[in-house]
C-alpha positions as CSV (number, residue, x, y, z in Angstrom):
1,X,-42.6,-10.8,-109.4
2,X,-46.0,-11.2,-107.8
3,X,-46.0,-11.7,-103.6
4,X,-48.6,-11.8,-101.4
5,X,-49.0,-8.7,-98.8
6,X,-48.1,-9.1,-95.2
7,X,-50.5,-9.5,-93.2
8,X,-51.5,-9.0,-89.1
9,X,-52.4,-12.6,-88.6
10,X,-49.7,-13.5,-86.2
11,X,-50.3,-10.5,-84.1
12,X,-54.0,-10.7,-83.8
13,X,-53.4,-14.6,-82.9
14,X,-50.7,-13.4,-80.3
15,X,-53.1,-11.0,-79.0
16,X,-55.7,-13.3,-78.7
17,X,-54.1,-15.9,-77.1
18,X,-51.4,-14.4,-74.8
19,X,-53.0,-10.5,-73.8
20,X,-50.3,-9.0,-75.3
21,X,-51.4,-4.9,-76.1
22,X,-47.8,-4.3,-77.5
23,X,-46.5,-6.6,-79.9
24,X,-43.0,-6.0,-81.9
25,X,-41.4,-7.0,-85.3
26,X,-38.1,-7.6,-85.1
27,X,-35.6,-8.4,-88.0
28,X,-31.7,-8.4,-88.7
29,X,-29.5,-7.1,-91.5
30,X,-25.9,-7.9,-91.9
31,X,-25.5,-11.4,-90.8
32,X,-23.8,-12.5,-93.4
33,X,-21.7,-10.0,-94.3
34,X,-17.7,-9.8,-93.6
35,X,-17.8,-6.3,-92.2
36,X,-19.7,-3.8,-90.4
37,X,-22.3,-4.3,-87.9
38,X,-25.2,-6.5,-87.6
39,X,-28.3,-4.2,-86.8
40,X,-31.6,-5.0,-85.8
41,X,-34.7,-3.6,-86.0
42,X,-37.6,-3.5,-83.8
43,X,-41.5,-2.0,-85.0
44,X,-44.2,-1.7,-83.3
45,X,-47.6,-1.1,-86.0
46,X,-50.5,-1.7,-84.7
47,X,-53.2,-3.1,-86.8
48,X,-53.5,-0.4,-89.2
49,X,-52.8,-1.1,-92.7
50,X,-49.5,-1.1,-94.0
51,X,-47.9,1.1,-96.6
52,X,-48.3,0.1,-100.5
53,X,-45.8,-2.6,-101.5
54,X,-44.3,-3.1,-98.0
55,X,-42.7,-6.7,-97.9
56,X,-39.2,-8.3,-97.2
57,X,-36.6,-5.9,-98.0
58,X,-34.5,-7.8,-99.7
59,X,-37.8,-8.7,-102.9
60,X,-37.9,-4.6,-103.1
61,X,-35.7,-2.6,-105.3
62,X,-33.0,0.2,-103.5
63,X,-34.9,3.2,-104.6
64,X,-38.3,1.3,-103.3
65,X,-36.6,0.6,-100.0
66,X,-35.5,4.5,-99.5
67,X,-38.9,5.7,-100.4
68,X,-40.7,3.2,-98.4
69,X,-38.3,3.7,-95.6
70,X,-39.5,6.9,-95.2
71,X,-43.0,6.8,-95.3
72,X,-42.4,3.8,-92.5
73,X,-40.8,6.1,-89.8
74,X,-43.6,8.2,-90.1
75,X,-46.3,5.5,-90.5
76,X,-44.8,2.9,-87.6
77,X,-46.2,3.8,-84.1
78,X,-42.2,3.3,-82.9
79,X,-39.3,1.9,-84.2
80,X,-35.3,1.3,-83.1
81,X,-32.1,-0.1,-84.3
82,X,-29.7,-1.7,-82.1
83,X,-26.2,-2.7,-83.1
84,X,-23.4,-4.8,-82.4
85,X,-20.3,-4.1,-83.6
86,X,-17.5,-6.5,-85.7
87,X,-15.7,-6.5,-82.3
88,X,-18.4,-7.3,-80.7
89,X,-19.0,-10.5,-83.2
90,X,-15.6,-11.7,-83.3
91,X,-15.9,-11.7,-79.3
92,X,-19.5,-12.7,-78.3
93,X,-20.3,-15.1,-82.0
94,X,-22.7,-14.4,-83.9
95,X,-26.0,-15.8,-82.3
96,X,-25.3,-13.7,-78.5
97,X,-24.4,-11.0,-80.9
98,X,-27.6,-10.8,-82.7
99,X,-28.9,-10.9,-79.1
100,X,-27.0,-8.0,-78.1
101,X,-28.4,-6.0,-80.7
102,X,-32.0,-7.5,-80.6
103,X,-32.2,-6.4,-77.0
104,X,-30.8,-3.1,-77.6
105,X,-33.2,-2.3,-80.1
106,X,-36.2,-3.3,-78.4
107,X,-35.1,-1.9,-74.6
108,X,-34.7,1.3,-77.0
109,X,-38.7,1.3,-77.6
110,X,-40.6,4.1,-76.0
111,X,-43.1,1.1,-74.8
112,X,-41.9,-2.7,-73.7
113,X,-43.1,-4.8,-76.1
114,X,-45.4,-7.9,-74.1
115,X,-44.5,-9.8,-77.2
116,X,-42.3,-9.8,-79.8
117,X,-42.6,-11.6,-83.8
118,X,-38.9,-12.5,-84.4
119,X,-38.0,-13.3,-88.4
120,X,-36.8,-16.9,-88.7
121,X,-36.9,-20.4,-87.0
122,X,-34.1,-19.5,-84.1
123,X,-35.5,-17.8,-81.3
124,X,-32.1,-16.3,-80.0
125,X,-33.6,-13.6,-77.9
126,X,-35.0,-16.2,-75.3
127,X,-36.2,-15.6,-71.8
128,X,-37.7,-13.0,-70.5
129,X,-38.7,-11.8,-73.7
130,X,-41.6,-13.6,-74.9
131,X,-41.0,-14.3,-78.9
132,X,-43.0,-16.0,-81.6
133,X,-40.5,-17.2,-84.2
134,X,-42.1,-16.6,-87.9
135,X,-39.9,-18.3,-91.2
136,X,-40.4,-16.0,-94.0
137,X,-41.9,-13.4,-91.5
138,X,-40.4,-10.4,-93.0
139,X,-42.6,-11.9,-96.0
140,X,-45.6,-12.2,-94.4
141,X,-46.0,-9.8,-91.5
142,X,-46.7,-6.7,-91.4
143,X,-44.2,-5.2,-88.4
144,X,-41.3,-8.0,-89.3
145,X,-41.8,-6.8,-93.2
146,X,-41.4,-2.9,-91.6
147,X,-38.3,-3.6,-89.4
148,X,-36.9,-5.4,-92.3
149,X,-37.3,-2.0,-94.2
150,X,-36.0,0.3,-92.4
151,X,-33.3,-2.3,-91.1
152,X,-32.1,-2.3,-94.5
153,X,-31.9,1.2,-95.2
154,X,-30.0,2.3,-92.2
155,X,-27.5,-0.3,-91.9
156,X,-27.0,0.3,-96.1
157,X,-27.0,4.2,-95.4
158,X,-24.3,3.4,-92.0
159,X,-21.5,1.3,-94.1
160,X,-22.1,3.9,-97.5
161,X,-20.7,6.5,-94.8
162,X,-17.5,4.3,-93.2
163,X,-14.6,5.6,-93.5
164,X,-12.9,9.5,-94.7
165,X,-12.0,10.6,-98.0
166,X,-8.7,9.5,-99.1
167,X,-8.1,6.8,-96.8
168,X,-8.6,3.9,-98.8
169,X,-12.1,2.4,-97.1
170,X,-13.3,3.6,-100.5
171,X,-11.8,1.0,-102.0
172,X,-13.9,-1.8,-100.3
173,X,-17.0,-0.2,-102.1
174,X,-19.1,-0.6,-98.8
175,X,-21.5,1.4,-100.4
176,X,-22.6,-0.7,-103.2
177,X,-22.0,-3.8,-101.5
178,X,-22.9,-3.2,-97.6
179,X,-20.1,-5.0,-96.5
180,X,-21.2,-8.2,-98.3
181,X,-18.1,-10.1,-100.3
182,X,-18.4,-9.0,-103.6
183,X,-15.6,-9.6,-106.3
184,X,-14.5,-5.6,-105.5
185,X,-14.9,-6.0,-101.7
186,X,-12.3,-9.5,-102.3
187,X,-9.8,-7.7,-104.2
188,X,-9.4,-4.8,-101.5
189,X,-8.8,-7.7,-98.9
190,X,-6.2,-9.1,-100.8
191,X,-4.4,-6.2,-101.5
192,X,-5.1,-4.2,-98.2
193,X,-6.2,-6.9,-95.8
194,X,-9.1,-6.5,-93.7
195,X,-10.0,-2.9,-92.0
196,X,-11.1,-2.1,-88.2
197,X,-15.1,-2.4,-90.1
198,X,-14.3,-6.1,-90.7
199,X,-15.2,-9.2,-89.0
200,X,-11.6,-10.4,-87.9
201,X,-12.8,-14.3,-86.7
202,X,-14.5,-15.0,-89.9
203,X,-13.4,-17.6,-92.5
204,X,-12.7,-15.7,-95.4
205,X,-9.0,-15.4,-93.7
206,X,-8.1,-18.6,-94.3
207,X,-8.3,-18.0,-98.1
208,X,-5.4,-14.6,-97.6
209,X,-2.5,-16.2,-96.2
210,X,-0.9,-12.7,-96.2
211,X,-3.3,-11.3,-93.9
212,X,-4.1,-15.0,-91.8
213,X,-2.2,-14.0,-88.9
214,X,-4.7,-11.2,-88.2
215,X,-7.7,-14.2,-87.2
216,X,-9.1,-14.3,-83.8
217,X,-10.5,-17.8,-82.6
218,X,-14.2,-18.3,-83.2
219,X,-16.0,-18.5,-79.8
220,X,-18.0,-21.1,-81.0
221,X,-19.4,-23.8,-83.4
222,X,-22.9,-22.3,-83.1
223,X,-21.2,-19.2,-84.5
224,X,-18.7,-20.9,-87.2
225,X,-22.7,-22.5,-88.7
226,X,-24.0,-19.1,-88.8
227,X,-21.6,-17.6,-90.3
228,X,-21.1,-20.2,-93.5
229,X,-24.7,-20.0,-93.7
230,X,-24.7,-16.2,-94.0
231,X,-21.9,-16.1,-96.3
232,X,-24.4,-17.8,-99.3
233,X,-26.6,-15.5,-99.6
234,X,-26.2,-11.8,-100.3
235,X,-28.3,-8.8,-99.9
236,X,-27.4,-6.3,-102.7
């Protein structure tokens, strides 16, 4: 299907009008899924111009993501992942979660970034960072579309490696699915119940009254909207 290149249009128009010399992409991966981290990804490009085919992650093909992955760690003028684990979701919600991560990654940077391109209508970084909120950015910028890459691939690459041989985290396919609910991830909860790699304050409990009483309490509504919304859409 046909899509239009990203582009450095926000970033030259951030330049312009706020000085900013550094500017980062930052995008998430794993919002929506029942287990595993959510990671984040910050890039910092430049102006140069970007790899062949480089756009959201989710409109490019597995094998396209690994190979472009690649040629983006070596092509990026810095990059960094930051995480925050399932524990850390159940406890902090979702949105200071992402936040956890999102600041991880982008205190991780070999340079502060004087402004930063975040992927979506929420701006949940805040103060002091100072953020330009993009929809579809990961679409149609250049460092969001990169972070979204190489988010992807490493969080993918993380939950493919969970677990040792033998001890039944196998059977959750988190390799195939990344942690996402799909139909083979949903009959290992119901037989096995949930693992320490899952999200333990997320809804999908309610639905396995066998494994109910292992629930935490949600820390919040903000959190409970989030995750709903995640659960709609995977990324396969």
């Amino acid at each position: 299907m046909p899509y239009e290149a990203p582009t450095h249009t926000v970033e030259r128009s951030l330049r312009a009008t706020t000085g900013a010399k550094v500017v980062a992409g930052v995008d998430e991966v794993g919002r929506g899924a029942w287990a595993g981290p959510v990671t984040v990804c910050a890039a910092v490009t430049g102006l140069r111009r970007p790899p062949e085919g480089l756009t959201d992650s989710k409109l490019i093909t597995p094998k396209r993501r690994d190979q472009l992955a690649v040629v983006l760690a070596d092509w990026v003028t810095a990059h960094a992942l930051g995480h925050a684990s399932p524990q850390e979701i159940d406890e902090l919600g979702m949105t200071a979660a992402l936040r956890l991560a999102a600041v991880r990654a982008l205190e991780a940077l070999p340079v502060r970034p004087d402004a930063v391109i975040l992927d979506g209508k929420h701006d949940y970084l805040g103060p002091p960072w100072r953020v330009r909120t993009v929809i579809k950015g990961d679409q149609s910028c250049v460092a969001v579309a990169a972070a979204s890459v190489i988010a992807k691939v490493w969080r993918d690459r993380m939950m493919a490696e969970l677990g040792e041989p033998g001890d039944g985290i196998e059977d959750f396919a988190f390799g195939s699915n990344a942690g996402y609910p799909s139909p083979v991830h949903r009959a290992a909860l119901e037989e096995r119940g949930p693992t320490a790699y899952h999200r333990l304050s997320w809804s999908y409990l309610d639905a396995l009254p066998q494994w109910r009483h292992l629930k935490k309490a949600r820390r919040s509504e903000e959190s409970l909207e989030l995750e709903n919304g995640g659960q709609l859409g995977f990324e396969f």
